[in-house]
C-alpha positions in Angstrom: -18.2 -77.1 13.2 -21.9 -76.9 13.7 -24.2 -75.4 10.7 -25.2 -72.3 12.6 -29.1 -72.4 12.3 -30.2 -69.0 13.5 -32.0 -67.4 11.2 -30.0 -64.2 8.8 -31.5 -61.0 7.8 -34.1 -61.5 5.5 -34.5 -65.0 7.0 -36.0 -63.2 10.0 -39.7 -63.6 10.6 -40.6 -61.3 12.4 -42.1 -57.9 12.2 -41.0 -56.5 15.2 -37.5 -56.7 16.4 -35.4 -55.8 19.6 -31.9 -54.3 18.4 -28.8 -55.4 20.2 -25.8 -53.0 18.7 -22.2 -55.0 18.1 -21.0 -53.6 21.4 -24.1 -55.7 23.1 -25.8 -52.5 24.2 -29.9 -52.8 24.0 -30.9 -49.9 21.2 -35.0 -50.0 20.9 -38.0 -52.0 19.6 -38.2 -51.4 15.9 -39.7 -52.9 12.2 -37.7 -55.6 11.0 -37.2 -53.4 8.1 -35.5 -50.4 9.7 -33.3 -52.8 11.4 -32.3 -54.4 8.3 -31.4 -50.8 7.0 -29.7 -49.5 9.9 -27.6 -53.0 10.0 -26.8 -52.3 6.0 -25.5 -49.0 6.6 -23.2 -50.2 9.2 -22.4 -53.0 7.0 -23.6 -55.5 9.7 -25.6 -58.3 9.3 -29.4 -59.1 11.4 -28.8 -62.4 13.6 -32.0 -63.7 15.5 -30.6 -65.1 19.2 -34.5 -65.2 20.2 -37.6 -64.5 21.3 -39.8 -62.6 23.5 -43.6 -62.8 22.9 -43.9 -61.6 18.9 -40.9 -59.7 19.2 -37.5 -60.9 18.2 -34.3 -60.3 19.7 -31.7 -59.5 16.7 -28.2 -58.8 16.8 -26.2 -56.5 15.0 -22.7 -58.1 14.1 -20.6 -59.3 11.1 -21.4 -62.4 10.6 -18.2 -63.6 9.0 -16.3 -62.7 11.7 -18.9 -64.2 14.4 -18.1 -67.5 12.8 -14.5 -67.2 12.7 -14.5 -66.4 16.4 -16.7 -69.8 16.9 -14.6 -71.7 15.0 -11.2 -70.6 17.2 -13.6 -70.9 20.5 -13.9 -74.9 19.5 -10.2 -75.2 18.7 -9.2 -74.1 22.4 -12.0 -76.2 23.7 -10.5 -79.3 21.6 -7.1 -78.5 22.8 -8.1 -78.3 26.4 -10.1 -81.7 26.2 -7.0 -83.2 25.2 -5.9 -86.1 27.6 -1.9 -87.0 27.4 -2.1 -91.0 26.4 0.3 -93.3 27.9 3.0 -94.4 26.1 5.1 -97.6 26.3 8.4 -98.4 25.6 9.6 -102.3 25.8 13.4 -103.1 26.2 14.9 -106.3 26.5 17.7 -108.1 29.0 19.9 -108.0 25.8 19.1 -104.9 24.5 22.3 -103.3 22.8 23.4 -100.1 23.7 22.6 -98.2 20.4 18.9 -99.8 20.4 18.7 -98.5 24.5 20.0 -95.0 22.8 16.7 -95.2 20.5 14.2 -95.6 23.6 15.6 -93.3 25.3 15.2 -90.3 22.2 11.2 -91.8 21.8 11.0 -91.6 25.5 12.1 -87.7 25.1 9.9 -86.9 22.4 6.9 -88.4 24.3 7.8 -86.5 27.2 8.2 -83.1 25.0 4.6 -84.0 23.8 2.9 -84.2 27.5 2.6 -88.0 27.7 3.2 -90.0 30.8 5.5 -93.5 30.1 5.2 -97.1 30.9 8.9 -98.8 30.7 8.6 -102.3 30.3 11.6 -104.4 30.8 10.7 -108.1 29.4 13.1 -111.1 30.6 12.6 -114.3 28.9 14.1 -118.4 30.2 17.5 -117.7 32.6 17.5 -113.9 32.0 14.8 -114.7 35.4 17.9 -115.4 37.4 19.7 -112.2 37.0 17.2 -109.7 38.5 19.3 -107.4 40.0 20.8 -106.6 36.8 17.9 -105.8 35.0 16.6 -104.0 37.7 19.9 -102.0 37.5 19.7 -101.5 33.6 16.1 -100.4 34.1 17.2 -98.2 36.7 19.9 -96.8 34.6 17.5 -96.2 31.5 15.5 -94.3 34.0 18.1 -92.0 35.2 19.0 -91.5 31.6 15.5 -89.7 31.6 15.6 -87.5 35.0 15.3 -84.3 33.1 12.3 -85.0 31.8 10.4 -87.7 33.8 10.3 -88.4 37.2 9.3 -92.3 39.0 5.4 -92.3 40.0 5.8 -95.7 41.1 8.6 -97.5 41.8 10.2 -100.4 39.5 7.9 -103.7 40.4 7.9 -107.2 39.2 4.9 -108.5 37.4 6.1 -112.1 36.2 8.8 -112.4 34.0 8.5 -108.4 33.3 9.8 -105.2 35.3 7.6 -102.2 34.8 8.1 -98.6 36.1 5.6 -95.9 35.5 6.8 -92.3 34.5 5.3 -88.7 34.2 6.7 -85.4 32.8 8.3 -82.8 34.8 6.5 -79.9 34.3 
């Protein structure tokens, strides 16, 4: 988090100050002193949020909780910036059926997380020959998935790999 820099009570330079109460309503012009003890009574603290001519504007608040408030502000805004990363999953020709089990439980979690999913299927020497059958084991891995992803593009050929692209259901 950023050091807040406004200036604090007796930080304030000022002799004149505007007084804006906790509830944000405008009180009246006064000394920074009888600010500073009408902000102690109330067990508030003096923040300085600016200027106008030689008068500044303070605000009556506590500051502790001001800065917690900040702090849970950024955390939604850090949440909310977040961008789902692709993930990729390789399987082979060969794979075994236990190992295709494995994907398919990392493909869930990802999905549980919010991240699309790349599903490479890599074919290596004469596995070339038998494309329909990879495209039907890639096929069937994908199916295996339905609940929680859905095809964005279709399974496609790029050399000696079949990819398909997948996004959550949501």
């Amino acid at each position: 988090m950023k050091e807040n820099k406004k200036p604090l009570n007796h930080e304030i330079k000022a002799s004149q100050v505007q007084v804006i109460d906790e509830k944000g309503e405008n009180l009246w012009e006064m000394s920074l002193q009888e600010a500073l003890l009408k902000a102690e009574e109330d067990n508030l603290d003096l923040m300085e949020i600016g200027r106008k001519d030689n008068v500044a504007i303070v605000k009556m608040l506590n500051f502790w909780k001001f800065i917690y408030k900040q702090k849970k502000q950024e955390q939604k805004q850090k949440q909310k910036g977040k961008v789902p990363e692709l993930k990729t999953i390789r399987i082979t020709f060969r794979i075994g059926e236990h190992d295709l089990e494995i994907r398919k439980n990392q493909a869930e979690k990802f999905a549980i997380e919010g991240h699309p999913l790349k599903v490479i299927l890599v074919m290596k020497g004469r596995e070339n020959q038998y494309i329909d059958i990879a495209r039907e084991k890639m096929r069937n891995f994908v199916i295996s998935l339905d609940w929680v992803y859905k095809i964005e593009k279709d399974i496609v050929q790029n050399g000696n790999n079949l990819v398909v692209n997948l996004k959550t259901i949501k």
